[in-house]
C-alpha positions as CSV (number, residue, x, y, z in Angstrom):
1,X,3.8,16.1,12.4
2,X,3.3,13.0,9.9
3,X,6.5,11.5,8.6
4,X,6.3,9.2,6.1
5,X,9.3,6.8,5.9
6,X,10.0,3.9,4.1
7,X,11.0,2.2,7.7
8,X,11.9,4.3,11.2
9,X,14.6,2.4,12.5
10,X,16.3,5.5,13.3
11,X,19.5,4.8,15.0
12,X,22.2,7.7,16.6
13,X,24.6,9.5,13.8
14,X,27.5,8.2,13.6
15,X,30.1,10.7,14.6
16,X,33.2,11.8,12.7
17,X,36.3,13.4,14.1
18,X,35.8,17.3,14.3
19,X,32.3,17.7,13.1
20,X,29.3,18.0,15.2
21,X,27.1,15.3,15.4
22,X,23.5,15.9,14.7
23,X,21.2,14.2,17.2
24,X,18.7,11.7,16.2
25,X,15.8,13.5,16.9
26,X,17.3,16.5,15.4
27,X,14.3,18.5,13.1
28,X,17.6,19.3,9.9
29,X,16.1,22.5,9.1
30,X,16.0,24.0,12.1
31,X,19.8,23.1,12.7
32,X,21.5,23.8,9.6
33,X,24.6,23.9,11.5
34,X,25.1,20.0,11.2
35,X,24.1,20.4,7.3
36,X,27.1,22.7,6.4
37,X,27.6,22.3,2.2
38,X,24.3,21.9,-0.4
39,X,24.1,21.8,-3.8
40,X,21.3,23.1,-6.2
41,X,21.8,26.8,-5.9
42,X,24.8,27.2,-8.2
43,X,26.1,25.9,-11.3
44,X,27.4,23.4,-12.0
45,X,24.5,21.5,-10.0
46,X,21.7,24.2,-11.1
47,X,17.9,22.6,-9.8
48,X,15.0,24.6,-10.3
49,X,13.5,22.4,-8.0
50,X,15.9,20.6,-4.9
51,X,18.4,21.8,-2.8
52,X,21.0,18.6,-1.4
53,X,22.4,19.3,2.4
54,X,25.0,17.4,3.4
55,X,27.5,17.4,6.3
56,X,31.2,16.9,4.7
57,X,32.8,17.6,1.9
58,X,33.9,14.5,1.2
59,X,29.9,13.6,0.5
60,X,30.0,15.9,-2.9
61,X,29.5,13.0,-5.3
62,X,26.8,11.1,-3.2
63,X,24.9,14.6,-2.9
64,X,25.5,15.1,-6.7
65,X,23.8,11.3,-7.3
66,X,20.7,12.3,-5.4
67,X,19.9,15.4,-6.9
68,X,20.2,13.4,-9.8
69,X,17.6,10.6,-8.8
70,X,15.3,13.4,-7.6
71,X,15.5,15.2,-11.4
72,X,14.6,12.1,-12.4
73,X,11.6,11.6,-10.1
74,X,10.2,14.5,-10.9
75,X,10.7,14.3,-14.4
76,X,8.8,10.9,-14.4
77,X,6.1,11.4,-11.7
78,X,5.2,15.8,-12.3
79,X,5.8,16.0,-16.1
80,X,5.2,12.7,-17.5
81,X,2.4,11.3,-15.3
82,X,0.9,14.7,-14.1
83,X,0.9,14.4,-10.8
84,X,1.2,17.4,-8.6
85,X,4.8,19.4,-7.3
86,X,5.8,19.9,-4.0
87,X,4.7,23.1,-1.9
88,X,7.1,25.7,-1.4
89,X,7.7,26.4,1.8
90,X,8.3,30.0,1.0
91,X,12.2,29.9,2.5
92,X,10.8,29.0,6.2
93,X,13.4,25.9,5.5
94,X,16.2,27.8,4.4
95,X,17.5,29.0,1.8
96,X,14.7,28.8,-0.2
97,X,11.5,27.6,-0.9
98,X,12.8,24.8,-2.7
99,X,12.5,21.0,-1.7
100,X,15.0,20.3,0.8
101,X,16.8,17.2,0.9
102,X,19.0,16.6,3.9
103,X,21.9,13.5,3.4
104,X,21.9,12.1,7.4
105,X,24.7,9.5,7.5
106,X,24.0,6.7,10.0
107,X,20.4,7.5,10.4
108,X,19.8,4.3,8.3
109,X,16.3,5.4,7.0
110,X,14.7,7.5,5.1
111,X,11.4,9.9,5.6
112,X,9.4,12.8,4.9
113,X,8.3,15.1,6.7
114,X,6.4,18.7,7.5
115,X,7.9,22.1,7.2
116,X,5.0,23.9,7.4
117,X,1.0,24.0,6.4
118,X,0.0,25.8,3.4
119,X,-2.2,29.1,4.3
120,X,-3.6,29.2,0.9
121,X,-5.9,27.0,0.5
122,X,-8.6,25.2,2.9
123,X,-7.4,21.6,3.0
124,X,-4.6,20.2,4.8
125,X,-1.8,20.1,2.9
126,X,2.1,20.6,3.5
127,X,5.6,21.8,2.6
128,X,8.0,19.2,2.9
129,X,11.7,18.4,3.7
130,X,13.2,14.7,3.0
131,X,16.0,13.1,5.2
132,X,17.8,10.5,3.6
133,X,20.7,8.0,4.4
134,X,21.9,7.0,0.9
135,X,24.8,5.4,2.5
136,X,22.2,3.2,5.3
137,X,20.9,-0.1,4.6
138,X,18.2,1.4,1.9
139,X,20.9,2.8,-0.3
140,X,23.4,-0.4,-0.8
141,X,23.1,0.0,-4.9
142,X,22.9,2.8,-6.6
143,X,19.6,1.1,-8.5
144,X,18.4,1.0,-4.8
145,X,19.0,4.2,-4.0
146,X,17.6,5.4,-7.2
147,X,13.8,3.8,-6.5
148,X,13.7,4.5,-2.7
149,X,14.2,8.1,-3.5
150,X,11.8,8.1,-5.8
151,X,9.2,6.8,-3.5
152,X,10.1,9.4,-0.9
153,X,9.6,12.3,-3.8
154,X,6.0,10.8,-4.3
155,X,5.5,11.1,-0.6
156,X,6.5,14.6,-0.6
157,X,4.9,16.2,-3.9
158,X,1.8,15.0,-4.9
159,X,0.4,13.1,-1.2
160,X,1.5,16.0,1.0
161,X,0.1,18.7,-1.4
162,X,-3.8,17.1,-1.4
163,X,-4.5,15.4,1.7
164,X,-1.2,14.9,4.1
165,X,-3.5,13.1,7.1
166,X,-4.9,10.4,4.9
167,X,-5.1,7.0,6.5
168,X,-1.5,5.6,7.0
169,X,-1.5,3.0,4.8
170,X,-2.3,4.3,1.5
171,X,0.6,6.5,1.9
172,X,2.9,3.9,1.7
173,X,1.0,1.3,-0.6
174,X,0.5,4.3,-3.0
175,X,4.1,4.8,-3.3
176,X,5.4,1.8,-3.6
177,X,2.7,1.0,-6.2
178,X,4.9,3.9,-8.4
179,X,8.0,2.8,-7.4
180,X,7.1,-0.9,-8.4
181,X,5.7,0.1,-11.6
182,X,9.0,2.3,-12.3
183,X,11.3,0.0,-10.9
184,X,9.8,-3.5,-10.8
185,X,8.2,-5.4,-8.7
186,X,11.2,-8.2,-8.4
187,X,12.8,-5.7,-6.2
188,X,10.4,-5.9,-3.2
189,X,9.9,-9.7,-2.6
190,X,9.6,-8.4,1.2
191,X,6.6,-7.3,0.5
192,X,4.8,-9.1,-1.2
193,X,5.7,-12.2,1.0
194,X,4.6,-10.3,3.9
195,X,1.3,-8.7,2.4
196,X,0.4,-12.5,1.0
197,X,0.8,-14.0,4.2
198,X,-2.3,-12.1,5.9
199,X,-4.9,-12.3,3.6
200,X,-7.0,-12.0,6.8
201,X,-5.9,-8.3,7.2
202,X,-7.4,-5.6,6.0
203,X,-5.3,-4.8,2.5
204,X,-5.0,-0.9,4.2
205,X,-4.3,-2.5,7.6
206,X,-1.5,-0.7,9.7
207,X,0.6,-2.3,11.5
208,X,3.1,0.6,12.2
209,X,5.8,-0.8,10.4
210,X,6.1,-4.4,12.2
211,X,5.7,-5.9,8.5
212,X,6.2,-4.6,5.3
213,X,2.3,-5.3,4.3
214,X,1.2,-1.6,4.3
215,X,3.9,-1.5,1.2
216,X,2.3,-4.4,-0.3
217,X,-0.9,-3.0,-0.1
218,X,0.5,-1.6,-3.7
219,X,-0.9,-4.8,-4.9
220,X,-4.8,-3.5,-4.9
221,X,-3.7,-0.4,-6.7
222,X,-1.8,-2.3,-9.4
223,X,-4.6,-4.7,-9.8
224,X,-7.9,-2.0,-10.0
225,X,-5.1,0.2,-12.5
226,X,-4.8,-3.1,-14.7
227,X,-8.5,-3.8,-14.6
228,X,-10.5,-0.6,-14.5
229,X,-7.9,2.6,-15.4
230,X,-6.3,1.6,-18.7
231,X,-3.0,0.2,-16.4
232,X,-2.6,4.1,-15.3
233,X,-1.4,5.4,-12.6
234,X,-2.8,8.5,-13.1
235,X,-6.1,7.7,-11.1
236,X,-3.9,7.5,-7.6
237,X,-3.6,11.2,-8.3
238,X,-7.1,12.1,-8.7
239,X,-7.8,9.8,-5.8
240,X,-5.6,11.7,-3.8
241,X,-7.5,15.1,-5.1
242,X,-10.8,13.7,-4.4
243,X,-9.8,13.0,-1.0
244,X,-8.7,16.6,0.5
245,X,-10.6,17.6,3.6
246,X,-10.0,20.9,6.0
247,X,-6.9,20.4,8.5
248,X,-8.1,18.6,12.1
249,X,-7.8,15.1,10.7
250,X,-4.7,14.5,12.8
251,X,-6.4,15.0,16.2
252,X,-10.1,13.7,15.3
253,X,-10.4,11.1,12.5
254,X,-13.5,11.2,12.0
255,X,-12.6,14.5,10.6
256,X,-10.8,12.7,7.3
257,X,-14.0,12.9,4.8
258,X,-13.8,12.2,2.2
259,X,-11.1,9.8,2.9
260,X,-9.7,7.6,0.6
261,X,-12.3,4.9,0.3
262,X,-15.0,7.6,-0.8
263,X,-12.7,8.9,-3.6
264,X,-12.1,5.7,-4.9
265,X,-15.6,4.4,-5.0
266,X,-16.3,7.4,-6.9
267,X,-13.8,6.9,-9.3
268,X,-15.0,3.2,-10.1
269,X,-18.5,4.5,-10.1
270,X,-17.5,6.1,-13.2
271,X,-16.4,2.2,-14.2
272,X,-19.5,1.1,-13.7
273,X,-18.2,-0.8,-9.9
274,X,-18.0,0.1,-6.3
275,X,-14.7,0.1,-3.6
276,X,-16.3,-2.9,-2.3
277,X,-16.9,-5.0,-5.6
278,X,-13.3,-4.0,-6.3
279,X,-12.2,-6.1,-2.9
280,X,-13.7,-9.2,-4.4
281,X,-12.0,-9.0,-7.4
282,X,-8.8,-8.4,-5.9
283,X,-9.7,-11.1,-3.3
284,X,-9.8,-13.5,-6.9
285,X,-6.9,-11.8,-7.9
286,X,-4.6,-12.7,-5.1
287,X,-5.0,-16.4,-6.1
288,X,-3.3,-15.8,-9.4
289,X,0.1,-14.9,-8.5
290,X,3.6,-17.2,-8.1
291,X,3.4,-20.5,-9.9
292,X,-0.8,-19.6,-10.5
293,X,-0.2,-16.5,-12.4
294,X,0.3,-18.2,-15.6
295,X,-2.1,-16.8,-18.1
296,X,-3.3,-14.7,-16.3
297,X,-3.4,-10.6,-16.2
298,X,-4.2,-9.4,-12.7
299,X,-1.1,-7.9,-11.8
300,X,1.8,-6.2,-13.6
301,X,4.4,-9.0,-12.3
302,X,2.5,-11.8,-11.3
303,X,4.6,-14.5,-11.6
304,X,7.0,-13.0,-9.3
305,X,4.3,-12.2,-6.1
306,X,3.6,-14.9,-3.3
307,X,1.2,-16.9,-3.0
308,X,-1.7,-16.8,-0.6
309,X,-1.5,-20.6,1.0
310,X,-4.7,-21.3,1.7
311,X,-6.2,-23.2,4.4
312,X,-6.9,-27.3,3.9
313,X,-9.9,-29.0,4.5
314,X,-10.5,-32.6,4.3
315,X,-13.0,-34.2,3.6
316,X,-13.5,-37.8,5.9
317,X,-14.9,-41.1,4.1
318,X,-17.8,-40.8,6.8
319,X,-20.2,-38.0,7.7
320,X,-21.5,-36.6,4.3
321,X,-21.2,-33.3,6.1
322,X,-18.6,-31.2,7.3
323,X,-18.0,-27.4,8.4
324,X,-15.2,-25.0,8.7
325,X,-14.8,-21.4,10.2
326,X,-12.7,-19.1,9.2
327,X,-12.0,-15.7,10.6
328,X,-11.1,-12.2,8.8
329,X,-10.7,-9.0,9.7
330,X,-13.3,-6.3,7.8
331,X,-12.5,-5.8,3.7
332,X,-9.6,-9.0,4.4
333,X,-10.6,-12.5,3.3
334,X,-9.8,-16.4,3.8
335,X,-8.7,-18.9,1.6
336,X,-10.2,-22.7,2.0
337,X,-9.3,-25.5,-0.2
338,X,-11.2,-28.3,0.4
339,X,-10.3,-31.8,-0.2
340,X,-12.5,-34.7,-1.7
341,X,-13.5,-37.6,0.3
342,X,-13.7,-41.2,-0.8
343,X,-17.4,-41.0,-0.6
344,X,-17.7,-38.2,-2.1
345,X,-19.4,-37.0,-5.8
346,X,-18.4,-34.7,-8.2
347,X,-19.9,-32.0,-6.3
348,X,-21.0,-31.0,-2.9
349,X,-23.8,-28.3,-1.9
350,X,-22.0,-25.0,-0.2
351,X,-23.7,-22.9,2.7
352,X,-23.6,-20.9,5.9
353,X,-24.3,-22.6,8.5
354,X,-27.6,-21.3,10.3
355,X,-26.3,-18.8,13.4
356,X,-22.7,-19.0,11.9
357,X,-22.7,-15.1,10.3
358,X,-22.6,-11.7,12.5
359,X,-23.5,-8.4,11.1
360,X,-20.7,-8.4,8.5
361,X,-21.8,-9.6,5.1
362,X,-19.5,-13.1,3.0
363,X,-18.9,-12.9,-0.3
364,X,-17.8,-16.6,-1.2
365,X,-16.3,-17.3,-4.8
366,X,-14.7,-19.9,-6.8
367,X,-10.6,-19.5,-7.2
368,X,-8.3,-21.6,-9.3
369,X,-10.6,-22.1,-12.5
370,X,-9.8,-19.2,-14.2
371,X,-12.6,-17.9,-15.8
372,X,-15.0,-20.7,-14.7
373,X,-14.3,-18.4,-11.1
374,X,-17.7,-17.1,-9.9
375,X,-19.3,-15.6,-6.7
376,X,-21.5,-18.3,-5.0
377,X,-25.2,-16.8,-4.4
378,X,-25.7,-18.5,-0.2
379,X,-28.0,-15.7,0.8
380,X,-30.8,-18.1,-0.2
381,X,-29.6,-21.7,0.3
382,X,-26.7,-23.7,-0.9
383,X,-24.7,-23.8,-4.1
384,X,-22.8,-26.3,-5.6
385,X,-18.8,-26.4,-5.3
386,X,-17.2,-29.0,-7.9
387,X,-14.0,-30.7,-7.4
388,X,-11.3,-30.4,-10.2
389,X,-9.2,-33.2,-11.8
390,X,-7.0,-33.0,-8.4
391,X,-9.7,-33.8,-6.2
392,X,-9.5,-30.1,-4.7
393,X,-12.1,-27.0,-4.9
394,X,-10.7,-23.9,-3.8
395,X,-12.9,-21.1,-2.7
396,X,-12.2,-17.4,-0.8
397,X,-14.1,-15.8,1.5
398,X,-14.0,-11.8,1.9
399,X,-15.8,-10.0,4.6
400,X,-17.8,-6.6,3.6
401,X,-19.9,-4.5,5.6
402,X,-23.6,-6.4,6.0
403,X,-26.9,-4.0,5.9
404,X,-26.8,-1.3,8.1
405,X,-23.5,-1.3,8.4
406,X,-21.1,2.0,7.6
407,X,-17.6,1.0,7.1
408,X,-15.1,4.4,8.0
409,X,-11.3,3.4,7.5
410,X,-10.3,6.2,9.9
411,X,-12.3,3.8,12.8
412,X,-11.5,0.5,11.8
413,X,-9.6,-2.4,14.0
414,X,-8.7,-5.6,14.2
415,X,-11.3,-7.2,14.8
416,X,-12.2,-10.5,13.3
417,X,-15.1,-11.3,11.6
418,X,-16.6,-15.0,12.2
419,X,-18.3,-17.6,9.0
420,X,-18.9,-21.0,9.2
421,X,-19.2,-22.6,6.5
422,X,-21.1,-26.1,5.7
423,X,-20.5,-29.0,3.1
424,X,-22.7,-31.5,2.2
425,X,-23.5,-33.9,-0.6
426,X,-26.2,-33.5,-2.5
């Protein structure tokens, strides 16, 4: 079973005097002893939609809070932005075949997960339970509790009724690009620290949870929203539609087509773009963010992201030439600023150096010049890189599949991809 958490750090239940204590690897619906009381089946805390479990009396008002967070969630992410409801599960999760919501104290995360496939219809989708810990480290405030239950809800309505084995990471950057656009993107510093840190990663990398960049991945959906969709986030949901495939996914990966990758470069097709041209715009994009973001419009919050440090090189009074490598994984990029030398002009020629590309395919560009940026043609010789007033010339590098290659996120690793870069004066 997939579960879908916003961090498993699952730790043993606390235990309170006279109750049982449900063990941490309990499945709740199956032992609804240690979820005595819920909410949502009677006035006065009527849902149409959620039933609230909890384990002691005492935990009325917190289960009361959630259900309202949840009415909330769906509100905003079914009605308002059309994306799809959960699945019933038909009452295999009793009592109903409502959404059930279990309130685990001392678990200290939060997650979705499974009840049951959905018989109906030829792609993999799910019924779905959510276990929270509103009382746990995600749920200090009620404003936090408030967004990190609305990301679980889009975990477990609109991601597990299209394609619940999709690759890993869009789970999470998908939902946190919703809750970021609800709740701001101030909130989740975290993340975007952790996500501008690697710009050598893939942005879909996983990393099973050792950072927080899979959440920051949300970053690529708020920038291709802001740039191609009209600032939407409607287009996550047809992504998501576009991407449903027959179950088997989970046991063979190569069995996940269309995956995500295919449904979005349909979707910019229709832009007039491609997936991949959408990486080097991002790549740009990245640049623009912290104290760079000033005047410019990548991102919804720009100002408060991280910066990507690039990497310096400096130029020496002596040689007129000089060369750096720099390493990246497949759709991840690097970041060179390079410094001028005394001897140096105004401008230096660019290039690979001969034998220093594999099979993978560079795109190089200009950062920092807002819109004097541009992608440097090298496939046929050098180009010209120009120092600014500062004596610095920032480019990025982004490594793409080269000719012949196929490029299947269900199969890729970590495996670094090698250019060397050379620069000369004219």
């Amino acid at each position: 079973m997939l579960i879908l958490a916003t961090l498993i750090l699952a730790a043993p239940a606390l235990a309170f005097a006279g109750k049982p204590v449900a063990p941490k690897n309990t499945t709740p619906w199956q032992t609804p002893q240690y979820w005595p009381y819920a909410i949502g089946d009677q006035a006065p805390n009527l849902s149409d939609h959620f039933v609230i479990h909890y384990t002691d009396a005492g935990d009325l008002a917190m289960a009361v809070e959630v259900l309202g967070h949840l009415e909330g969630a769906w509100h905003d992410q079914i009605m308002v932005n059309h994306a799809l409801p959960p699945l019933s599960d038909n009452g295999i999760a009793p009592p109903n075949g409502k959404l059930d919501v279990y309130l685990w104290r001392g678990i200290d995360t939060l997650y979705v997960d499974s009840v049951t496939d959905n018989p109906s219809t030829w792609w993999d989708d799910a019924a779905t339970y959510i276990v929270l810990d509103p009382w746990g480290k995600y749920g200090a405030t009620f404003e936090e509790r408030r967004a990190n239950i609305y990301h679980e809800f889009r975990h477990a309505s609109h991601q597990a009724a299209t394609d619940w084995w999709e690759d890993f990471p869009i789970f999470e950057a998908d939902a946190t690009f919703w809750e970021a656009r609800k709740y701001g993107f101030a909130r989740l510093p975290f993340a975007w620290v952790d996500f501008q840190a690697r710009p050598d990663w893939s942005p879909f990398r996983d990393d099973a949870f050792r950072t927080w960049s899979m959440y920051g991945g949300a970053l690529y959906f708020d920038y291709v929203s802001r740039r191609h969709f009209n600032n939407s986030l409607g287009f996550t949901n047809e992504m998501w539609l576009l991407s449903v495939n027959p179950p088997g996914a989970e046991f063979d990966p190569s069995k996940n087509e269309p995956d995500f990758i295919d449904a979005l470069d349909q979707l910019l097709g229709e832009k007039g773009t491609t997936f991949f041209d959408s990486i080097v715009g991002f790549t740009r994009a990245r640049w623009y963010t912290g104290s760079r973001a000033a005047g410019q419009n990548f991102f919804t919050a720009g100002a408060v992201l991280a910066e990507v440090t690039p990497r310096i090189h400096t130029r020496g009074g002596g040689s007129p030439k000089s060369s750096v490598r720099v390493d990246a994984q497949m759709l991840g990029s690097a970041f060179i600023t390079v410094v001028r030398g005394a001897a140096d002009p105004i401008e230096l020629n660019v290039s690979f150096k001969a034998g220093g590309q594999n099979t993978a395919r560079s795109v190089v560009q200009t950062v920092g010049n807002g819109s004097a940026d541009a992608v440097l043609n090298l496939a046929s010789g050098p180009a010209r890189l120009r120092f600014g007033a500062n004596g610095r010339a920032t480019i990025a590098v982004t490594i793409l599949p080269g000719p012949g290659m196929t490029y299947d996120p269900d199969l890729a690793d970590d495996t670094q991809f090698s250019t060397e870069l050379v620069f000369d004066r004219p």
